[in-house]
C-alpha positions in Angstrom: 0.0 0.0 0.0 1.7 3.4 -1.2 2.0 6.0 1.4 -0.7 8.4 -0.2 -3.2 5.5 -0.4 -2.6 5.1 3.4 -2.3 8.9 3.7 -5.9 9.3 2.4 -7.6 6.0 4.4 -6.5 7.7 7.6 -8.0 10.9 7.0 -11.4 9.4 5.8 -11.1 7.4 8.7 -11.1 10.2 11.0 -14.3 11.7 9.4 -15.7 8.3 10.0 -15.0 8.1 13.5 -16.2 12.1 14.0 -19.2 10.9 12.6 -19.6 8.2 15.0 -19.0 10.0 18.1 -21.6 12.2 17.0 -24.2 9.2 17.8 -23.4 9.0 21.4 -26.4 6.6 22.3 -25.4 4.1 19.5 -23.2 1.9 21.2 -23.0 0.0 18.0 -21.6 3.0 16.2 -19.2 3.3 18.9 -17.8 -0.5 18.7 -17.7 -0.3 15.3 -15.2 2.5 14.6 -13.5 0.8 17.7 -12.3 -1.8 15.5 -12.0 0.4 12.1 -10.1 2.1 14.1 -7.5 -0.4 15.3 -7.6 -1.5 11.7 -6.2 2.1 10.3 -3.6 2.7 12.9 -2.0 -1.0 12.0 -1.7 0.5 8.2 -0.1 3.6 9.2 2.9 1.6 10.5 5.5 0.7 8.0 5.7 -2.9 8.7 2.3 -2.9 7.7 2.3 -1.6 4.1 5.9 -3.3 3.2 7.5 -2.4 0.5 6.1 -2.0 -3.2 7.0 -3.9 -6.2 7.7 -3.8 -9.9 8.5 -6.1 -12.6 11.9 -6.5 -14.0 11.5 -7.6 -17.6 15.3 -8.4 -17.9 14.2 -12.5 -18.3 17.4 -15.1 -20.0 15.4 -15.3 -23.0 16.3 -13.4 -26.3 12.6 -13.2 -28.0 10.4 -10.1 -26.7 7.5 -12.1 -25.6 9.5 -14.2 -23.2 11.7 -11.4 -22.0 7.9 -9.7 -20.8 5.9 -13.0 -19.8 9.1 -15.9 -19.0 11.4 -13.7 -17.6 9.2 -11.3 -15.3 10.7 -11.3 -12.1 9.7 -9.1 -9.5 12.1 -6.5 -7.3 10.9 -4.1 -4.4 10.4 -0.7 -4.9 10.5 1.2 -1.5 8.3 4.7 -1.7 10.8 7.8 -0.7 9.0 9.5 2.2 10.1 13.3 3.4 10.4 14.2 7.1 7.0 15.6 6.7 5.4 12.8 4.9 6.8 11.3 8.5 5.5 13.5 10.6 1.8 14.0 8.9 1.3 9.8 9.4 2.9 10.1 13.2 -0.1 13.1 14.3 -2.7 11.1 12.0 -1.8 8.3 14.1 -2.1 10.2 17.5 -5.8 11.8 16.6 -6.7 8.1 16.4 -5.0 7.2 19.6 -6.9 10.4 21.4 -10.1 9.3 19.9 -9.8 5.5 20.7 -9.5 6.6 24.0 -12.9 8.7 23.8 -14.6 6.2 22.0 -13.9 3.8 24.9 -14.8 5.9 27.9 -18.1 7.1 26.0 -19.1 3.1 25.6 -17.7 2.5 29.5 -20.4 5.3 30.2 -22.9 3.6 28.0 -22.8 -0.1 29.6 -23.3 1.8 33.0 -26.0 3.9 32.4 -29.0 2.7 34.6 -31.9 0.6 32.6 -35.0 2.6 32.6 -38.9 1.9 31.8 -41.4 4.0 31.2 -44.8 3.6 33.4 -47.9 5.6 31.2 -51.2 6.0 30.3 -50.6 2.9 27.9 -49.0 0.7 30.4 -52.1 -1.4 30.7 -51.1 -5.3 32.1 -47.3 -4.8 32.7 -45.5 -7.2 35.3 -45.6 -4.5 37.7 -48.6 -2.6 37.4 -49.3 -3.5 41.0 -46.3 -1.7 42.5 -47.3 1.2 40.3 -50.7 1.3 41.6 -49.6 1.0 45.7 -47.5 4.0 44.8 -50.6 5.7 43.5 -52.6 5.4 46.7 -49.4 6.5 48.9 -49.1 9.5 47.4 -52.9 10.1 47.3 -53.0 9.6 50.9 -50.1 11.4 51.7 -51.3 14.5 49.8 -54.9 14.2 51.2 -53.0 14.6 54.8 -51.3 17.4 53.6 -53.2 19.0 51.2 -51.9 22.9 50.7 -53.5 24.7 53.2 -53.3 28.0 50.3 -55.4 25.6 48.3 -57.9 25.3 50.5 -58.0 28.7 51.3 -58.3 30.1 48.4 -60.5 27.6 47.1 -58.2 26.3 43.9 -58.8 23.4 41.8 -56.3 22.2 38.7 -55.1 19.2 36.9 -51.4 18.9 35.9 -49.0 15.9 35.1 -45.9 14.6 37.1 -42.9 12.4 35.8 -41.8 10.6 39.1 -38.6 8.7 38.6 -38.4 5.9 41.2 -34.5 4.1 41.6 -34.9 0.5 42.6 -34.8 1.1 46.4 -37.5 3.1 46.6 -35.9 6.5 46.4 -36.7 9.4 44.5 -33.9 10.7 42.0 -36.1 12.9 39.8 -39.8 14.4 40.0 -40.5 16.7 36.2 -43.5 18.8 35.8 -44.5 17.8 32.8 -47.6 20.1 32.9 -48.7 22.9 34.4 -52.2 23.1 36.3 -52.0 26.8 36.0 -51.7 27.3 39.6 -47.8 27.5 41.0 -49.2 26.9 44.0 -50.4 23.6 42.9 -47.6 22.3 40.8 -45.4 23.0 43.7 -47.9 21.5 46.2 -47.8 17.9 44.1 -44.0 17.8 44.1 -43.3 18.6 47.9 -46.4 15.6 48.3 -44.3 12.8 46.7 -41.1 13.6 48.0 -42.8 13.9 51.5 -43.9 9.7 50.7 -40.3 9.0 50.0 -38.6 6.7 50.1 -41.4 4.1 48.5 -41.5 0.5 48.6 -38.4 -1.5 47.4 -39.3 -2.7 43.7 -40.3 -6.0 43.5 -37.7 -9.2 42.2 -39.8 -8.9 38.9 -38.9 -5.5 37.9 -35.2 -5.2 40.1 -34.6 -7.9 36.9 -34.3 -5.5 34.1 -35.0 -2.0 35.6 -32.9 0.3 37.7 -34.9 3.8 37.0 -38.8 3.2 36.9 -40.6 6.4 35.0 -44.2 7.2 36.8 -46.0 9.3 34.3 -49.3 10.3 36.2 -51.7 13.2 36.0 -53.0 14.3 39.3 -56.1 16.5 40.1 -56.7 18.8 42.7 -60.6 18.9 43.1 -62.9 21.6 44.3 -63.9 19.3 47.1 -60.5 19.6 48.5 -59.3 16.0 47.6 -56.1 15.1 45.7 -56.5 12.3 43.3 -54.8 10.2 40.4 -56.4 10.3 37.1 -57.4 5.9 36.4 -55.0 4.6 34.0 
C-alpha cells in the first residue's frame, strides 16, 4: 500500500469516526469504529504496508515475448517519504490514539447507564402494574393529609402531570412537571407531596430484573372538594 493511499484511508477514517461519536447513544456505532479504528492505525505503521514492487522484464530469454511474460521477475520498490510525509502519518496516528481513548470511555459510560422503563397512560397489564398502583394510593394519601392549606383557602382546583422517577430502592432521583395546572401553587404543592412519601416501597424481584430507573407518568387533580387524586390509568 503506497504512502498516499494510506495517507488518504486515515483521514477518511477520521471523518468516519467524528461521525460516529456524534451518535453517542449508538453503542454499535461506537464498537464499530472501535475496531476500524485499530484496523487504520496498523496500516499507518510501516511494517504494515511493506514495500512495493515492480516487474523487472530483464528475463534469460532473447525473443520479446519471453523477455515480458518468462522472464518477469519481480524487485521491491520502496516509496521515498520526506520528514513531513513522517510526521503528517505520526499526528494522524495520534488523533486516532486520542479518539480511541474517547470512543472507549463514551461506551464504559454507555454499559453503566441505569436501565429505565417508562410507566404511562398505555401501560395497561405490565408485570408491575401493582407496585405502580400501591405508589398511586401512597401518594394520594399522603397528599390528602397534607393537602396545601393555600389551596384550601383560596379555594383552587387544577389538573397537571408529574414524571416521578423511582430508583430500585425506593428513592426518588427525579420528579418533572411535565404540565402545568396553571396554579404555581399547585404544581409546587404535588411535588413537595411525593417527595414527603419518599422513600417508596423496594421494587419488586420482577422488575429489580431488568429496571434500575422506573418512569411514573401520572396526572393528578386537585378537586374543588378539597381531595387530591390520580387520574385511572
Amino acid at each position: 500500500m503506497s504512502f498516499h493511499h494510506t495517507k488518504f484511508l486515515a483521514k477518511n477514517f477520521l471523518m468516519l469516526l467524528h461521525a460516529s461519536l456524534l451518535k453517542r447513544d449508538s453503542i454499535t456505532s461506537l464498537r464499530r469504529a472501535k475496531g476500524f479504528l485499530g484496523v487504520s492505525l496498523l496500516m499507518l505503521t510501516p511494517a504494515f504496508a511493506g514495500p512495493s514492487v515492480k516487474p523487472d522484464c530483464t528475463g534469460t530469454d532473447d525473443s520479446p515475448s519471453s523477455s515480458s511474460v518468462v522472464g518477469t521477475q519481480m524487485k521491491p520498490e520502496v516509496p521515498a517519504k520526506s520528514a513531513s510525509d513522517r510526521a503528517e502519518l505520526l499526528a494522524q496516528a495520534s488523533k486516532l490514539a486520542k479518539l480511541e481513548t474517547e470512543i472507549a470511555r463514551d461506551a464504559e459510560r454507555y454499559e453503566k447507564r441505569p436501565r429505565r422503563k417508562v410507566f404511562g397512560a398505555t401501560a395497561v397489564g405490565v408485570n408491575y402494574a401493582r407496585y405502580v398502583e400501591d405508589w398511586r394510593t401512597k401518594v394520594e394519601a399522603i397528599g390528602n393529609l397534607n393537602y396545601p392549606q393555600q389551596a384550601r383557602d383560596k379555594n383552587l382546583s387544577g389538573t397537571l402531570q408529574l414524571l416521578v422517577a423511582l430508583r430500585a430502592d425506593g428513592t426518588v432521583e427525579r420528579i418533572e412537571l411535565r404540565r402545568s395546572s396553571g396554579q404555581p401553587i399547585l404544581d409546587e404543592a404535588a411535588q413537595r407531596i411525593v417527595e414527603l412519601g419518599a422513600p417508596y416501597a423496594p421494587f419488586p424481584d420482577a422488575l429489580r430484573k431488568d429496571t434500575d430507573i422506573l418512569e411514573v407518568i401520572r396526572t393528578w387533580t386537585f378537586s374543588r372538594d378539597q381531595r387530591l387524586h390520580a387520574e385511572s390509568q
